[in-house]
C-alpha positions as protocol buffer text, in pm:
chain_id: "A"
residue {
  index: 1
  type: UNK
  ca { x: 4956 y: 5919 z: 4916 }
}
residue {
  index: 2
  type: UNK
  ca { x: 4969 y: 5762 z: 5297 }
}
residue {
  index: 3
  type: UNK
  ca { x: 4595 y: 5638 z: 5189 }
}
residue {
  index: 4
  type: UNK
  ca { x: 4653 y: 5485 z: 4885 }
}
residue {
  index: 5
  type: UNK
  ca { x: 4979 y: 5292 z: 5040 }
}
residue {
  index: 6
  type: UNK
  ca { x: 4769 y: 5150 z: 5322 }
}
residue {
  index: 7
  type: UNK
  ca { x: 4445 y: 5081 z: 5112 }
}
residue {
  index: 8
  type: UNK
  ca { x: 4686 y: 4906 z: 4863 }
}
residue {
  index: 9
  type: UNK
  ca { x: 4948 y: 4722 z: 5093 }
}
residue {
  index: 10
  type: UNK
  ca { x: 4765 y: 4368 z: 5176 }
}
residue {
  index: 11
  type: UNK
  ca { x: 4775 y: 4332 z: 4816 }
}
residue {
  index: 12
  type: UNK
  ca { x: 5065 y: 4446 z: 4725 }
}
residue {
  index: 13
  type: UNK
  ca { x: 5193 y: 4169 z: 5008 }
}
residue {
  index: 14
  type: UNK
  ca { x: 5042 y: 3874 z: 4828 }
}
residue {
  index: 15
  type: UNK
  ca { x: 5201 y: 4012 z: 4493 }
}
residue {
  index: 16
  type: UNK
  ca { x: 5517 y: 4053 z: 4644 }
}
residue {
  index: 17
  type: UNK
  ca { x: 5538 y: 3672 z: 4787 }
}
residue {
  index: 18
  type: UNK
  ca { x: 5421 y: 3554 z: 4469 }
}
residue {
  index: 19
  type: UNK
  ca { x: 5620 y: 3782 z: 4243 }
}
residue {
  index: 20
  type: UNK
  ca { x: 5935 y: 3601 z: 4427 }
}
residue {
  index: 21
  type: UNK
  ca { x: 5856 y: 3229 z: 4528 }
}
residue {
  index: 22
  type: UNK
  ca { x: 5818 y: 3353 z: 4929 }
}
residue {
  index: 23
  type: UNK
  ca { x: 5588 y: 3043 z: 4910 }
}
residue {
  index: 24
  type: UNK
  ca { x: 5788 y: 2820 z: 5186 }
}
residue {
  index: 25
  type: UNK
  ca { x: 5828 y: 3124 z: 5444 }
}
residue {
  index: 26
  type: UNK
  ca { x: 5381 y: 3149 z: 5384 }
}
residue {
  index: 27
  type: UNK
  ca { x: 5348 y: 2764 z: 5483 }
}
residue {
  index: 28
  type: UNK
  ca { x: 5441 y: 2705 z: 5811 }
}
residue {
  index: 29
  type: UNK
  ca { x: 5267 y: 3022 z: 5977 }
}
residue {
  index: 30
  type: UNK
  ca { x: 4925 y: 2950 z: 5727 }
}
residue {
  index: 31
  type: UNK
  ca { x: 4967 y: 2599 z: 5873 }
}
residue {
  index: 32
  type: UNK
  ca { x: 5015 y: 2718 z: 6255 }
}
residue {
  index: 33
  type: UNK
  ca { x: 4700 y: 2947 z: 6166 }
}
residue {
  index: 34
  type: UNK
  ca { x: 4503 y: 2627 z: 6127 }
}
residue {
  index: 35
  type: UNK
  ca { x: 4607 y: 2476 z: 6422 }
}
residue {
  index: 36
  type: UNK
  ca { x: 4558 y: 2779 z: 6609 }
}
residue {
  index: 37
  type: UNK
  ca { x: 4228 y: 2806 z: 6461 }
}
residue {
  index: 38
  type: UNK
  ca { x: 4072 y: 2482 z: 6539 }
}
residue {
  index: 39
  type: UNK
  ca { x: 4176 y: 2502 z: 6874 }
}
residue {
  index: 40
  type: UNK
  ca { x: 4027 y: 2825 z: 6941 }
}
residue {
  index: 41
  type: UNK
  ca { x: 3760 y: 2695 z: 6750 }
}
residue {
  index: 42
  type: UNK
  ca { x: 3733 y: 2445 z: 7031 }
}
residue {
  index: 43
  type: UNK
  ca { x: 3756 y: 2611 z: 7289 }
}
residue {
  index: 44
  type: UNK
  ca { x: 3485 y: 2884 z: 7174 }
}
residue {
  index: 45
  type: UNK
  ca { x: 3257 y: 2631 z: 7129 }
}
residue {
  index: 46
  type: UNK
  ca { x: 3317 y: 2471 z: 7443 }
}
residue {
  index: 47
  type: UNK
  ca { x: 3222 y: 2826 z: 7631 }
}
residue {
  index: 48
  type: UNK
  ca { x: 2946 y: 2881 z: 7387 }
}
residue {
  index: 49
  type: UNK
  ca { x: 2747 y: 2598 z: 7495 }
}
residue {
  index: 50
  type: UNK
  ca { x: 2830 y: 2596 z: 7879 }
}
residue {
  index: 51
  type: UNK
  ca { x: 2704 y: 2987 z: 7821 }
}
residue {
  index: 52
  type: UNK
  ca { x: 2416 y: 2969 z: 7584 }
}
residue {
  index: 53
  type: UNK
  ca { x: 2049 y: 2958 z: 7696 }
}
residue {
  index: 54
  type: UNK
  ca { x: 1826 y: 2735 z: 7629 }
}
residue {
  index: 55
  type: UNK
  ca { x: 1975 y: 2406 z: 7595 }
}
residue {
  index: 56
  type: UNK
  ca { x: 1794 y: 2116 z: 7389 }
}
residue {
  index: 57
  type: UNK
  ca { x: 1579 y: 2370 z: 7159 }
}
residue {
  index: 58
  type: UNK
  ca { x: 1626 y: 2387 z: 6802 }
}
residue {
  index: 59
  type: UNK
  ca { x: 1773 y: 2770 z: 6822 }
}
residue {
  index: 60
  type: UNK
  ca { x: 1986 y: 2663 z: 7104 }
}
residue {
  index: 61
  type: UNK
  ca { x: 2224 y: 2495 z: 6808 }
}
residue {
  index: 62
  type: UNK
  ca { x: 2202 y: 2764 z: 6663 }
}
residue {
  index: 63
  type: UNK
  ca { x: 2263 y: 3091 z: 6895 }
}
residue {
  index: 64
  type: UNK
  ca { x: 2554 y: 2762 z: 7010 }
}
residue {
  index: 65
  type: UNK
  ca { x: 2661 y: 2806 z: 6611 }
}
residue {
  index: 66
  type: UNK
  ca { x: 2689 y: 3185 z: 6603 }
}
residue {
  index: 67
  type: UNK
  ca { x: 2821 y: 3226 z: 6908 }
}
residue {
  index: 68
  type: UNK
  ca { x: 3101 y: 3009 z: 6856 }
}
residue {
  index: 69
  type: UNK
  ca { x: 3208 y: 3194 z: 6551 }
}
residue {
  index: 70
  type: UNK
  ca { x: 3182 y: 3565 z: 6742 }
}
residue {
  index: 71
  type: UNK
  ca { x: 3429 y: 3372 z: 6996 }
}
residue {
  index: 72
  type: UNK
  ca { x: 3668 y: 3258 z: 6812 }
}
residue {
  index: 73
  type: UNK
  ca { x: 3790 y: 3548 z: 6616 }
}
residue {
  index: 74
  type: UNK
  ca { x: 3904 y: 3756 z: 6921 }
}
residue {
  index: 75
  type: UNK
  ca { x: 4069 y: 3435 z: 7076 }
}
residue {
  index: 76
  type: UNK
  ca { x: 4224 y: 3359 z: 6753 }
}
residue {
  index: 77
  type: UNK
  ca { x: 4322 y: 3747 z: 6697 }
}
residue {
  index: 78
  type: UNK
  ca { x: 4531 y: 3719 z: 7064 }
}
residue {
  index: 79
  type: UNK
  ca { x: 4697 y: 3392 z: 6979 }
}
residue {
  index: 80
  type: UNK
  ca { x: 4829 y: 3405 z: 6607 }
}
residue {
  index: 81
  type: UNK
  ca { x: 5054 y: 3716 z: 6686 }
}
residue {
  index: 82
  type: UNK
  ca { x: 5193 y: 3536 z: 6967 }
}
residue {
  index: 83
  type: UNK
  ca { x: 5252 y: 3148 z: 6808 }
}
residue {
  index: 84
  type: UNK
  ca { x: 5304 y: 3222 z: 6473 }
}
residue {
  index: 85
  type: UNK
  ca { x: 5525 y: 3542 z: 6507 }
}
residue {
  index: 86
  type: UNK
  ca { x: 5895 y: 3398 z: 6450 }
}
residue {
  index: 87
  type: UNK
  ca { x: 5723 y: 3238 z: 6128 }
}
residue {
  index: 88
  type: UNK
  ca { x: 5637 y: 3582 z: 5988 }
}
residue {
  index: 89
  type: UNK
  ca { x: 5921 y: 3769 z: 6150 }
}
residue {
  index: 90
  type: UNK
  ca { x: 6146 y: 3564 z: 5889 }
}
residue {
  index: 91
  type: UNK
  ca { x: 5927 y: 3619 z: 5565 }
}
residue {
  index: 92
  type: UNK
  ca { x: 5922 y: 4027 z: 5647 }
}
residue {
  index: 93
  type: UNK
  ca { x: 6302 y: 3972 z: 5726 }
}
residue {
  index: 94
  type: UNK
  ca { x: 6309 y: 3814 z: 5380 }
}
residue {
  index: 95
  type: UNK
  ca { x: 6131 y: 4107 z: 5213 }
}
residue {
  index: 96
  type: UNK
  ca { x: 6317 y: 4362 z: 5371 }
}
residue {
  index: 97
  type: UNK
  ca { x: 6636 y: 4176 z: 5232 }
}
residue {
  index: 98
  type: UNK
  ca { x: 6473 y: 4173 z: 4921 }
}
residue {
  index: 99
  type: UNK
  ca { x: 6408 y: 4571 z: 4871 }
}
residue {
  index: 100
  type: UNK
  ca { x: 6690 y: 4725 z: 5006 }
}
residue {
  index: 101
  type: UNK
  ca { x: 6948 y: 4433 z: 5019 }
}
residue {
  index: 102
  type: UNK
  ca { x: 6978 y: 4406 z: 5375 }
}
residue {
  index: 103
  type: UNK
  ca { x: 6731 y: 4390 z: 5747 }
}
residue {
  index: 104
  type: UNK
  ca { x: 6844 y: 4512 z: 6059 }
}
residue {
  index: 105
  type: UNK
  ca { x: 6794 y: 4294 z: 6364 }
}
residue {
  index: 106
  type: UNK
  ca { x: 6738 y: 4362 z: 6734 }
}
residue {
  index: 107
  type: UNK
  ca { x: 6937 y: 4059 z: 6797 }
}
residue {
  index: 108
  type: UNK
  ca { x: 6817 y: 3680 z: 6919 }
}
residue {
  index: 109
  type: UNK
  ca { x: 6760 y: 3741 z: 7250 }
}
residue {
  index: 110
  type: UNK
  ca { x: 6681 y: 4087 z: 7268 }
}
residue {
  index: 111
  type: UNK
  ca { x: 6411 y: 4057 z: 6965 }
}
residue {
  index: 112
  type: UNK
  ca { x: 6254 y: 3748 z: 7140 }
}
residue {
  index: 113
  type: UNK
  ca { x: 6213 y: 3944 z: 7513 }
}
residue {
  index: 114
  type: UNK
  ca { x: 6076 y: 4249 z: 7328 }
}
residue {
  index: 115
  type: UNK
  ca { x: 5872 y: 4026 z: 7141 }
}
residue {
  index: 116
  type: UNK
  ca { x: 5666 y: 3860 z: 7483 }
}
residue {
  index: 117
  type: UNK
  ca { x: 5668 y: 4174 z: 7617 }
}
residue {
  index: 118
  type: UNK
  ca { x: 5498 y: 4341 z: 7367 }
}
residue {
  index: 119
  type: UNK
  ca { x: 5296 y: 4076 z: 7303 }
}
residue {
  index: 120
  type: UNK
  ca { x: 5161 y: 4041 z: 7666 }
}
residue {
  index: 121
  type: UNK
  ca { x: 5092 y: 4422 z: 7663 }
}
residue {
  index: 122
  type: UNK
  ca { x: 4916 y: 4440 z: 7314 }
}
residue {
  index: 123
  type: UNK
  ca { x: 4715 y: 4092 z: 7430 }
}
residue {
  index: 124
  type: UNK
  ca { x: 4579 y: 4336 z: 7740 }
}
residue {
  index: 125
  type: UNK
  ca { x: 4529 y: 4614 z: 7570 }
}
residue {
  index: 126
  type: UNK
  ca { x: 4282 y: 4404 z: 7342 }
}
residue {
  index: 127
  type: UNK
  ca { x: 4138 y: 4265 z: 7623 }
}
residue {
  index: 128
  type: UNK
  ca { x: 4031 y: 4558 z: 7747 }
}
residue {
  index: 129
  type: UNK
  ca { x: 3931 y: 4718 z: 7500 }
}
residue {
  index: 130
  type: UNK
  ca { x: 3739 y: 4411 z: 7410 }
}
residue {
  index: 131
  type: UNK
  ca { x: 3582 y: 4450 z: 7774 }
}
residue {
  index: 132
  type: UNK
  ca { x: 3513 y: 4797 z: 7764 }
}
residue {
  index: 133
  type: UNK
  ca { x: 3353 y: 4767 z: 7375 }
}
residue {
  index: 134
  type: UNK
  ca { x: 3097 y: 4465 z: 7482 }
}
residue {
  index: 135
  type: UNK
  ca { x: 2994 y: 4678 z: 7851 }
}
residue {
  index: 136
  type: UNK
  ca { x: 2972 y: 4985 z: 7657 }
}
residue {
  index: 137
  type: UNK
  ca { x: 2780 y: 4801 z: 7406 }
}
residue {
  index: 138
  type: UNK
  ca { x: 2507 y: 4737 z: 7661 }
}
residue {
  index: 139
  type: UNK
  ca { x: 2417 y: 5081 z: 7657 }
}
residue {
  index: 140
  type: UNK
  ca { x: 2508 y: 5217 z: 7321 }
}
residue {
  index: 141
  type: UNK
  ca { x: 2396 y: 5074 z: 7047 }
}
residue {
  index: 142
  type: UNK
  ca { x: 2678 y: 5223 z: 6822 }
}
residue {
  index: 143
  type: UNK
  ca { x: 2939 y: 5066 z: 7028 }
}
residue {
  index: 144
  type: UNK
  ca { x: 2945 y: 4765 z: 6817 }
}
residue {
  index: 145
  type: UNK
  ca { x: 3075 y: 5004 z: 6551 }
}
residue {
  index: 146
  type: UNK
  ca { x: 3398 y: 5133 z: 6855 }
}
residue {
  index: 147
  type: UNK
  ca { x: 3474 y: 4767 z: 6846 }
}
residue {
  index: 148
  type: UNK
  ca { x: 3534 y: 4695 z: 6430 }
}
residue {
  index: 149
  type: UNK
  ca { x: 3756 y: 5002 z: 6430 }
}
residue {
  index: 150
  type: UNK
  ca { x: 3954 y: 4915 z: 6776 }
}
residue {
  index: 151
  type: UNK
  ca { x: 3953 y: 4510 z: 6586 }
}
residue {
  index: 152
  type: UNK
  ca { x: 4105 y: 4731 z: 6285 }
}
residue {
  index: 153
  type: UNK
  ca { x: 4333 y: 4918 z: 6485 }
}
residue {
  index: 154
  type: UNK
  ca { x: 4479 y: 4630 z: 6627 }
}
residue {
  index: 155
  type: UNK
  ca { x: 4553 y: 4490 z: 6281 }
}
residue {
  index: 156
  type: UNK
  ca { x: 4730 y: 4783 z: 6197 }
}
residue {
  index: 157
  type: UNK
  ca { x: 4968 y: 4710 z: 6492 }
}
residue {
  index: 158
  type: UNK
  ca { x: 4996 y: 4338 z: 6425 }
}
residue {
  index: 159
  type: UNK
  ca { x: 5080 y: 4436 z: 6060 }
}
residue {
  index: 160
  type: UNK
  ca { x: 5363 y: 4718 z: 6105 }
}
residue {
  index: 161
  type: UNK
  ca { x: 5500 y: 4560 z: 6458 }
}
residue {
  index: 162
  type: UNK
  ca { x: 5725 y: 4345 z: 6238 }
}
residue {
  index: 163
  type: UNK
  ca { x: 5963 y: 4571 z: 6098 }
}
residue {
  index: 164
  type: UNK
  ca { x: 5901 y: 4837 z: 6359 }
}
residue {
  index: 165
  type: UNK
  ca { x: 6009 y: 4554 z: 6592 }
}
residue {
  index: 166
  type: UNK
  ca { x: 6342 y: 4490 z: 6406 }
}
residue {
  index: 167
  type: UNK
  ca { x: 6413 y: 4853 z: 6445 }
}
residue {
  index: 168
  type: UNK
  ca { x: 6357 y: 4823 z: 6897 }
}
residue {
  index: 169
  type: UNK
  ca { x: 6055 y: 5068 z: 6857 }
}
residue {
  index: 170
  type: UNK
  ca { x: 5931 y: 5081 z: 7210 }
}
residue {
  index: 171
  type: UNK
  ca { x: 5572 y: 4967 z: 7257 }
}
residue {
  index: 172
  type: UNK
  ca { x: 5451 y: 5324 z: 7314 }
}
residue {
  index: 173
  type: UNK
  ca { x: 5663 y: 5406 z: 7005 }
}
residue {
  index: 174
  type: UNK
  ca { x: 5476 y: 5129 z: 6769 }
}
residue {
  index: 175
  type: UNK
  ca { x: 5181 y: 5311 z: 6872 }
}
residue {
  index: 176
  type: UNK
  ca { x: 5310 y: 5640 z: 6827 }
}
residue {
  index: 177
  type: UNK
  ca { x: 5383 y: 5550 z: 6460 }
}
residue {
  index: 178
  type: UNK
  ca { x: 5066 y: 5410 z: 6357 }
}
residue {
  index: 179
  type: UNK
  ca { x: 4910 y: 5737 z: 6506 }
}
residue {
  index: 180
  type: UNK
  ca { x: 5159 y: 5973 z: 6306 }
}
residue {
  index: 181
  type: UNK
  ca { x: 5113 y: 5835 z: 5974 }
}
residue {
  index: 182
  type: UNK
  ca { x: 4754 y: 5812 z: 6023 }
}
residue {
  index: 183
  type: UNK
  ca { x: 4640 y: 5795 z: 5663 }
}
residue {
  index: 184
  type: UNK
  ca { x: 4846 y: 5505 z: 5600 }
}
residue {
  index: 185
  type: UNK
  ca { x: 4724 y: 5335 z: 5879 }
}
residue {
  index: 186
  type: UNK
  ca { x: 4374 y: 5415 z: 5833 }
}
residue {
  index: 187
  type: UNK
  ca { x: 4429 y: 5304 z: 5454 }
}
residue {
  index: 188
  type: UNK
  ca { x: 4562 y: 4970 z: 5582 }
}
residue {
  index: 189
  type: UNK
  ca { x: 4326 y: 4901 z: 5860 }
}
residue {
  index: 190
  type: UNK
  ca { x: 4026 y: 4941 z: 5625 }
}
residue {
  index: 191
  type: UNK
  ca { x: 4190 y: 4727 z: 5360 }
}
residue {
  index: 192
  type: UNK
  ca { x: 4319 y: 4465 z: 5591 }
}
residue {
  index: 193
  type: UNK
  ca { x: 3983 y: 4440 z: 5734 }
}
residue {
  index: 194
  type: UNK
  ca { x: 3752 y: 4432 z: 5455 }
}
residue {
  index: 195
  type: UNK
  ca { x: 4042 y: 4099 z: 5347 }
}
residue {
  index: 196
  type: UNK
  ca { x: 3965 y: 3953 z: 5712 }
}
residue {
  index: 197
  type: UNK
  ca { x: 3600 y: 3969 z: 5688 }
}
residue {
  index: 198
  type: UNK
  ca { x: 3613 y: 3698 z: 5363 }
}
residue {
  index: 199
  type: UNK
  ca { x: 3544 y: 3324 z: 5492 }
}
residue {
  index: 200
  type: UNK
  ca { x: 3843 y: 3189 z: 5628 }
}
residue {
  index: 201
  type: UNK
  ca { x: 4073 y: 3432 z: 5525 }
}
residue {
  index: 202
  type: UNK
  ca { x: 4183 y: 3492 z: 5865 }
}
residue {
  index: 203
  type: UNK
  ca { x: 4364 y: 3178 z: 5874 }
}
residue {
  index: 204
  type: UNK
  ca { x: 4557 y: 3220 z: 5523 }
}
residue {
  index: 205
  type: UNK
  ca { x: 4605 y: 3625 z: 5520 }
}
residue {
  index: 206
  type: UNK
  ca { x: 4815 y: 3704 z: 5804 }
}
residue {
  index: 207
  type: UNK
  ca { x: 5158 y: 3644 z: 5606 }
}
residue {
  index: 208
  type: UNK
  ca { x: 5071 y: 3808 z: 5317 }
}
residue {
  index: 209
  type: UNK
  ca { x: 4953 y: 4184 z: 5487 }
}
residue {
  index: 210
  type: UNK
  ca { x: 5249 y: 4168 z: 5739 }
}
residue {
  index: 211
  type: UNK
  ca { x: 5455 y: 4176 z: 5405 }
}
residue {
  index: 212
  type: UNK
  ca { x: 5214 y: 4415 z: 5268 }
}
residue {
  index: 213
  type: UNK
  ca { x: 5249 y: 4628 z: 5587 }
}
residue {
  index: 214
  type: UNK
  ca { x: 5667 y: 4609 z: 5572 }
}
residue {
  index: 215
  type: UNK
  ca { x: 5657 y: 4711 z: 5188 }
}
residue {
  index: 216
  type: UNK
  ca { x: 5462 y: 5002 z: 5283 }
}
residue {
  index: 217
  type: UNK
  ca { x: 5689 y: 5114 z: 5610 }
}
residue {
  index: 218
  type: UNK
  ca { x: 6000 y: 5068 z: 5367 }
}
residue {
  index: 219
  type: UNK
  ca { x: 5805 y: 5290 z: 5091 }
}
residue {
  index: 220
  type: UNK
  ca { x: 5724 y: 5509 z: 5387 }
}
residue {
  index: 221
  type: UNK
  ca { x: 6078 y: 5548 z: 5525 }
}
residue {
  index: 222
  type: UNK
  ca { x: 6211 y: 5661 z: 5171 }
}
C-alpha cells in the first residue's frame, strides 16, 4: 500500500491542483524555478568552460554543452528548496486546508529559522554526498548508480519536508520518517524521479509532487 501511495503521489499532486484551481499558488514558484534555472544555468556554464579541456576544438563545444547540463541540475537541486520554499509552503498549506479543513503551523518566525536551518544542513548533506559519489566514482564504476538513488533520496526529503516541517519535525526526525515508511518513500522517489528526468520538467514539477508528497503524508497519517 506504502508503494503504490509513493509511486502514485506526483500525480496525484498535479490532479489535485488542477481538480481545485491551485493554479495561482503553482505560478510564482514555476516562475522562481526559471529564474533559478537560468542562473544556474549560467553559472554552470561559466565553470564548464573555465574547466573543460581542449578549448577551440569542435568537441570542446560540446563536452562545454554536456557538461553544463550535468552542472546545473545539482546547483539547481540546492537552490530551488531554498528560494522558492515559502512559495510551496503556501500551496501544501492550501492542500492540507483543503483535506482535512485545517493546517497546523510552526509559527512565522519559528517556521522560517527551522526552515534555513534545515535547509543549510540538507544543502551539506548533498554536498557531500555529491563529493563522496563523484570520488567514489573514480574507482567504482557503479557509483554513478549510489548517486541517482542519493539524487532520489533527496527528493523524497524535499517532497515530505513541507508538511513534516509544519508539524517542527526535527531534521534528524524528517529523516527518520522517510526511513520508517520506506515503501512510500521508495515509491515516491522512483516516481518523482522518473517525472524529473523528462526535459525541463525540473523547472515546472516541483509544486505539483510537494502536493503529491503532502496528500500522501495526510493519507499516511490516517
Amino acid at each position: 500500500m506504502g508503494l503504490y501511495r509513493g509511486l502514485l503521489a506526483p500525480f496525484r499532486g498535479a490532479a489535485f491542483v488542477a481538480k481545485h484551481g491551485l493554479w495561482g499558488y503553482v505560478a510564482v514558484p514555476i516562475v522562481v524555478n526559471v529564474l533559478i534555472a537560468l542562473v544556474s544555468g549560467f553559472a554552470a556554464y561559466r565553470l564548464a568552460t573555465r574547466w573543460a579541456p581542449l578549448q577551440g576544438n569542435a568537441w570542446w563545444q560540446v563536452g562545454t554543452a554536456v557538461l553544463a547540463v550535468v552542472l546545473v541540475v545539482p546547483v539547481f537541486l540546492i537552490l530551488y528548496p531554498l528560494v522558492s520554499s515559502p512559495f510551496i509552503d503556501l500551496l501544501t498549506e492550501k492542500t492540507e486546508s483543503i483535506v482535512t479543513g485545517s493546517h497546523p503551523s510552526a509559527g512565522l518566525w519559528m517556521g522560517a529559522a527551522q526552515a534555513l536551518l534545515h535547509g543549510v544542513a540538507k544543502s551539506g548533506l548533498y554536498l557531500f554526498a555529491l563529493g563522496f559519489t563523484a570520488a567514489l566514482s573514480l574507482f567504482l564504476g557503479p557509483a554513478a548508480v549510489l548517486g541517482l538513488v542519493l539524487g532520489a533520496l533527496f527528493l523524497g526529503y524535499d517532497g515530505f519536508d513541507y508538511p513534516l516541517a509544519r508539524r517542527r519535525v526535527s531534521f534528524l526526525g524528517k529523516w527518520r520518517y522517510l526511513f520508517s515508511n520506506f515503501a512510500q518513500t521508495a515509491g515516491y522517489c522512483a516516481s518523482a524521479s522518473a517525472l524529473y528526468a523528462l526535459p525541463l520538467a525540473f523547472i515546472v514539477a516541483p509544486p505539483f509532487v510537494c502536493v503529491g508528497a503532502t496528500l500522501a503524508y495526510l493519507d499516511q497519517q490516517r
